[in-house]
C-alpha positions in Angstrom: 0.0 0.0 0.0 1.1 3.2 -0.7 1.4 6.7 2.0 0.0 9.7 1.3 3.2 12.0 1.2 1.2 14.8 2.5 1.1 13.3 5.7 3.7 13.3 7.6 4.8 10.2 10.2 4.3 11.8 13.9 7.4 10.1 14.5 9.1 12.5 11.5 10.9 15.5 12.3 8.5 17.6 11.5 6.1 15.9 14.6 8.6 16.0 17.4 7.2 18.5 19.8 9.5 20.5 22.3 10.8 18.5 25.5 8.7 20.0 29.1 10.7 22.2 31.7 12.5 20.3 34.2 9.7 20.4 37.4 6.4 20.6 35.2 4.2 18.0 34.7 3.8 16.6 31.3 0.4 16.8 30.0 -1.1 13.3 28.6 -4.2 13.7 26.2 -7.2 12.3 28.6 -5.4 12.9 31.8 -6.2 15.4 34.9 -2.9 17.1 36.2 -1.9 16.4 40.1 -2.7 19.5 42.4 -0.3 21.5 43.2 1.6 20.4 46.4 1.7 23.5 49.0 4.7 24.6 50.5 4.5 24.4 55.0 5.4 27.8 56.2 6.4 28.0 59.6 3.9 28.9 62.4 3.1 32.8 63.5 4.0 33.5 66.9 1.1 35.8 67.5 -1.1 32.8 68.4 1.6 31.4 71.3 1.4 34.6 72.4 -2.3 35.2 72.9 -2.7 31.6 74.5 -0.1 32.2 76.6 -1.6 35.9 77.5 -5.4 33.9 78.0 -3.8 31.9 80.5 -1.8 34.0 82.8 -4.9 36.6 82.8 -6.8 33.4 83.9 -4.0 32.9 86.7 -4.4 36.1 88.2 -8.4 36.3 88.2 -8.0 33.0 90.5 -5.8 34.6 92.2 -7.4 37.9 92.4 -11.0 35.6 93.2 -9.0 33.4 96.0 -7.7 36.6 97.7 -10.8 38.3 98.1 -13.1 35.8 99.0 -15.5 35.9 101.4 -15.2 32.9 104.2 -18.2 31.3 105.0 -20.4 32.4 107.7 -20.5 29.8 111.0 -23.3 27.6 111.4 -25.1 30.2 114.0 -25.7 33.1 111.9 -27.8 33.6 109.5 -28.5 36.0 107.0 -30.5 37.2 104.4 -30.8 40.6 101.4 -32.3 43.7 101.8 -32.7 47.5 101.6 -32.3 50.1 104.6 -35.4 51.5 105.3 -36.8 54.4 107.8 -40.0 54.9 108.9 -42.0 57.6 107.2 -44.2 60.6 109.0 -46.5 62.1 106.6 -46.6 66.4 107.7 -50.5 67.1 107.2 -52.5 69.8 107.9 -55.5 69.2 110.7 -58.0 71.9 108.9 -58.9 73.0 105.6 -56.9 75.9 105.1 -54.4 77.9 102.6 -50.4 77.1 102.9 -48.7 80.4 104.0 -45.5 79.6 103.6 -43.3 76.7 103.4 -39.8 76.6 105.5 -38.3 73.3 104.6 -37.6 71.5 101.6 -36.7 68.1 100.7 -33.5 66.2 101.8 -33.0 68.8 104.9 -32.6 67.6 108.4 -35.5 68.8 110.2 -35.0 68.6 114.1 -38.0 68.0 116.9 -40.2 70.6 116.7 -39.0 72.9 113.7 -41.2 74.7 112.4 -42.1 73.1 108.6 -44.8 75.0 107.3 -47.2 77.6 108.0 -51.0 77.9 107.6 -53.4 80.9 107.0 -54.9 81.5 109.9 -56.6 85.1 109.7 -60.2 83.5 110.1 -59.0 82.1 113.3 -57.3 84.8 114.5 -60.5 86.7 113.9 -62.8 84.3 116.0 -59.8 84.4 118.2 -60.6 88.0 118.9 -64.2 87.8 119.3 -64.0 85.0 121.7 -61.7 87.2 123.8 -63.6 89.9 124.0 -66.3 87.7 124.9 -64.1 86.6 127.8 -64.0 90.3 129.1 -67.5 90.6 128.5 -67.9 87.7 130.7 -65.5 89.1 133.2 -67.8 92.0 133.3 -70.9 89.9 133.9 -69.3 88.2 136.7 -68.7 91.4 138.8 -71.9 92.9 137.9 -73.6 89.7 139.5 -71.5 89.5 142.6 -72.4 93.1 143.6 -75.9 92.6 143.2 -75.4 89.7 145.6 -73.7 92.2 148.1 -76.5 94.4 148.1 -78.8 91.6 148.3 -77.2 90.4 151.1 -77.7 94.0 152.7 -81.7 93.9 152.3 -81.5 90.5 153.9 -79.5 92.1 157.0 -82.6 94.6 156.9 -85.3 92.3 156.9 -84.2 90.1 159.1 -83.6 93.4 161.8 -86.9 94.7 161.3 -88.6 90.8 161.2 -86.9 90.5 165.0 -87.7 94.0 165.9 -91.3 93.3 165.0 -91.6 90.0 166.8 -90.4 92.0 169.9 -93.3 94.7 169.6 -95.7 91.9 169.1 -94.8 90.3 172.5 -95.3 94.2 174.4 -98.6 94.5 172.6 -97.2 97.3 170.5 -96.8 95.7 166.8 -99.8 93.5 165.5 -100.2 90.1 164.1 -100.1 91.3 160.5 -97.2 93.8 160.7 -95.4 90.8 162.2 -96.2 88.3 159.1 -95.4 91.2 156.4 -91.9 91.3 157.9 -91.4 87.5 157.9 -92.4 87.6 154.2 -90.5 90.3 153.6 -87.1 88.0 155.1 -87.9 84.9 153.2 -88.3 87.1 150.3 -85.0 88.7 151.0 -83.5 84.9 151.3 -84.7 84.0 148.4 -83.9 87.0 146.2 -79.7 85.9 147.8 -80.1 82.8 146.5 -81.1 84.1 143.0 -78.6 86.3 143.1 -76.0 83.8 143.9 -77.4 81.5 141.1 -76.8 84.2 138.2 -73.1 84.6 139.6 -72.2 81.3 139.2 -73.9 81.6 135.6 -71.6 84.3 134.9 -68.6 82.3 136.3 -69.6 79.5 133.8 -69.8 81.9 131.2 -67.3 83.1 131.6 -65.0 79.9 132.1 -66.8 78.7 128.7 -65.1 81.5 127.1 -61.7 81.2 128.1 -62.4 77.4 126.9 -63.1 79.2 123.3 -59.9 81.3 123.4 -58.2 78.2 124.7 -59.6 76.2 121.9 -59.0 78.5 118.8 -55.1 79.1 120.1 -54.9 75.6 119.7 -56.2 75.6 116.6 -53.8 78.3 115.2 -51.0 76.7 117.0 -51.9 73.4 114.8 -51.7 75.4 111.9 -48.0 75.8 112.3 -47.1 72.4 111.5 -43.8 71.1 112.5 -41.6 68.2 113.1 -43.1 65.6 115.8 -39.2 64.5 116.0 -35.7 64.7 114.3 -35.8 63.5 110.9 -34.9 63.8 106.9 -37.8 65.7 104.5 -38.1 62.6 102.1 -40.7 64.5 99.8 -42.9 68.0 99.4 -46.0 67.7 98.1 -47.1 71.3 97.5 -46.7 75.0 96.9 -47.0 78.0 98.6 -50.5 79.2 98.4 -52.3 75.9 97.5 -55.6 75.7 99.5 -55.5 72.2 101.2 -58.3 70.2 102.9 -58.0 68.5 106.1 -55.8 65.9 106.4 -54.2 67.5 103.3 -50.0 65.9 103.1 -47.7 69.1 102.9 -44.3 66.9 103.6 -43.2 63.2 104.0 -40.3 63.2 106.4 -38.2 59.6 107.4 -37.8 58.7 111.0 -34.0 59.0 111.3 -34.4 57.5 115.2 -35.9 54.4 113.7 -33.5 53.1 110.7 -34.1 49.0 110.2 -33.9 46.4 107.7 -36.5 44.1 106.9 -35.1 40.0 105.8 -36.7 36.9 104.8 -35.3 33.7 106.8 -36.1 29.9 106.0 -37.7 28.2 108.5 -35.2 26.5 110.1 -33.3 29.1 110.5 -36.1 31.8 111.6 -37.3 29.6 114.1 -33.8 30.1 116.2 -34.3 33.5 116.0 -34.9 35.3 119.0 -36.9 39.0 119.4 -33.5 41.3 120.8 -31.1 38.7 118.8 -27.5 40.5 117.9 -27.2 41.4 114.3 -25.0 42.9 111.9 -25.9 44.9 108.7 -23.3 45.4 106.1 -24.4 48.0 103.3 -23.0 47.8 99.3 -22.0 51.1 99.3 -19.6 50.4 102.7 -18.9 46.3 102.5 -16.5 47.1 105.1 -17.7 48.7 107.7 -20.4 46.6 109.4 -23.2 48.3 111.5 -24.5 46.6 114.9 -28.3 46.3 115.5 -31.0 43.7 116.9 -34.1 41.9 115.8 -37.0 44.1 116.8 -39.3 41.9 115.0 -40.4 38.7 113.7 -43.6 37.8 111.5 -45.8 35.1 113.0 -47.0 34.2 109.4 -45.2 33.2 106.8 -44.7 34.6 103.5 -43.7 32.9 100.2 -45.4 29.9 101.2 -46.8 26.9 98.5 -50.5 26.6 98.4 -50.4 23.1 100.3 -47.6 22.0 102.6 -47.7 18.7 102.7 -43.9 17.5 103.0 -40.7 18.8 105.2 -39.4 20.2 101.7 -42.6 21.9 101.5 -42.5 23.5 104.7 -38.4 24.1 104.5 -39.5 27.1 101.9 -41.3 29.0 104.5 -40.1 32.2 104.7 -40.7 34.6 107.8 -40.0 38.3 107.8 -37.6 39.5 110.2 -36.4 43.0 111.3 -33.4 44.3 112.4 -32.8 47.6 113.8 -30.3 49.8 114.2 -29.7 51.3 118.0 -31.4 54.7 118.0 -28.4 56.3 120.2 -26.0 55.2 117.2 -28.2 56.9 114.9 -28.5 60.4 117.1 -24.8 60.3 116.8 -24.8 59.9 113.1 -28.1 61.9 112.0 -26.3 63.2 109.0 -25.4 60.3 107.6 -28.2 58.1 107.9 -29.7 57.3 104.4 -32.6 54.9 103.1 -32.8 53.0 100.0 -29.3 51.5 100.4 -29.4 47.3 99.9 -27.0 45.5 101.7 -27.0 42.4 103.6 -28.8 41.8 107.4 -26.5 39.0 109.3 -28.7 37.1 112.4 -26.4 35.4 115.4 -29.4 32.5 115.8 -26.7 30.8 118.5 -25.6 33.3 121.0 -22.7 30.8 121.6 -21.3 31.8 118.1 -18.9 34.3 118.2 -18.8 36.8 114.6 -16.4 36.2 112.2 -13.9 39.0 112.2 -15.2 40.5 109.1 -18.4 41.6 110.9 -16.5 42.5 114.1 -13.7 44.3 112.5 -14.4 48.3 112.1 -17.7 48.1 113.7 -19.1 51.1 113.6 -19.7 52.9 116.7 
């Protein structure tokens, strides 16, 4: 058979095709090339480092966590959360009336018997008046009635002269029967006009003693008008303006009870039914964690709170909570009237074993 000389043999020269670079892969009709093989760098040191920096920042929060730890409490105290509270005294006016002028404001320190507020009090002071000179008028009345006594007294001294001069006559023969009984009426009349007399001066004394009662009354009532502090405390609130009219019973200021400072805690069972009314006690406030304030329980509820709706087993019953309150000594807080706030929370620490002495935490700067 004979070849076509225009094609050429691949094995001729003109076929040959150039030889591949040395590292290349040679590329085979029908055949996928390998991937490419990467190249290992060496690792980055930034990631030793930040492992490295994880842990020793966890090294020092334990040992920042292990140095200021709190010990656990003793087995005879207990305690429990809550907020510093003071009792509040509402400042309210006793008659309808318009505020004069207001002398306090809130957050002073009002002492025992500052003057707060003061009412209008000119329709009092007006009645005032008039019942005083009703009082003289009275006075008056009273004198008037005990000189007419004196001059009844006088007519009595007359009639009875001329009822025993008559009855003398009338023995001589020289008076008659009826002259004699016109002077004995005449007496008894005189008696009897004294007694009268008498009667319509004490009238006039009572008069006169219901009008001082009047004057007595109405100072009272502008004296109530002047409303001030029953006892030392802190103006928690005003609740009006100068010149507001106001009804009775109407609340001018709210003022806290500095003298009676407590905290009110909730107890489990087990451990409220160890406590005992006078118990020592420790409050520690959040805003000074180290400087514990001594006080006593004053109070505890007889009824639970928080309670399921049936208690049928002893983990039923261990959920029972009881309200207990401990107060602060009022002589610590005379001392320290400035300073004594409401609101703050903090933490209210029971001694339920009087045989368990305080850890030094709530014995160490104790305030005093």
């Amino acid at each position: 058979m004979g070849l076509d000389p225009t094609v050429k043999d691949k094995h001729s020269i003109g076929s040959i095709e150039p030889m591949p670079e040395a590292g290349k892969a040679v590329a085979v009709p029908g055949e996928r090339l390998p991937a490419a093989i990467p190249v290992k760098k060496p690792r980055s040191l930034s990631k030793v480092f930040l492992i490295a920096g994880f842990i020793i920042a966890g090294m020092a929060a334990g040992g920042y966590w292990w140095s200021h730890r709190v010990p656990p409490l003793p087995p005879g105290i207990a305690f429990g959360n809550g907020r510093l509270e003071a009792d509040e005294i509402d400042i309210q006016t006793k008659f309808a009336g318009r505020v004069l002028q207001l002398l306090a404001d809130e957050g002073d320190l009002a002492k025992g018997g500052q003057v707060l507020a003061i009412m209008d009090t000119r329709d009092l002071q007006a009645s005032l008046n008039k019942a005083e000179a009703q009082v003289r008028q009275a006075h008056k009345a009273v004198d008037e009635a005990n000189s007419n006594v004196d001059q009844l007294h006088t007519q009595l001294k007359l009639a009875q002269q001329e009822a025993d001069r008559t009855a003398e006559l009338l023995k001589r023969g020289f008076a008659t029967y009826e002259l004699n009984d016109q002077r004995i009426q005449q007496l008894n009349g005189a008696k009897a006009a004294l007694l009268a007399g008498e009667a319509r001066v004490t009238q006039a004394e009572h008069a006169l003693e219901a009008a001082r009662h009047d004057v007595e009354l109405l100072k009272v009532n502008i004296a109530d008008n002047t409303l001030v502090a029953p006892r030392e405390g802190r103006i928690q609130y005003r609740l009006t303006n100068t010149g507001e009219v106001l009804g009775a019973g109407g609340k001018v200021f709210t003022m806290l009870d500095i003298n009676y400072v407590y905290m009110d805690v909730y107890l489990p069972t087990q451990q409220a039914g160890k406590v005992k009314i006078g118990a020592e006690a420790r409050i520690v406030l959040d805003a000074y964690p180290n400087r514990p304030i001594p006080a006593h329980v004053s109070f505890l509820a007889t009824q639970n709170q928080f309670d399921p709706k049936a208690v049928e087993t002893k983990d039923e019953r261990d959920k029972l909570m009881f309200r207990v309150r401990v107060r602060i000594d009022p002589e610590l807080l005379k001392a320290r009237a400035e300073s004594v706030r409401s609101g703050l929370p903090g933490v209210a620490y029971v001694r339920v074993d009087p045989k368990t002495a305080w850890p030094e935490r709530l014995q160490k700067n104790l305030v005093q």
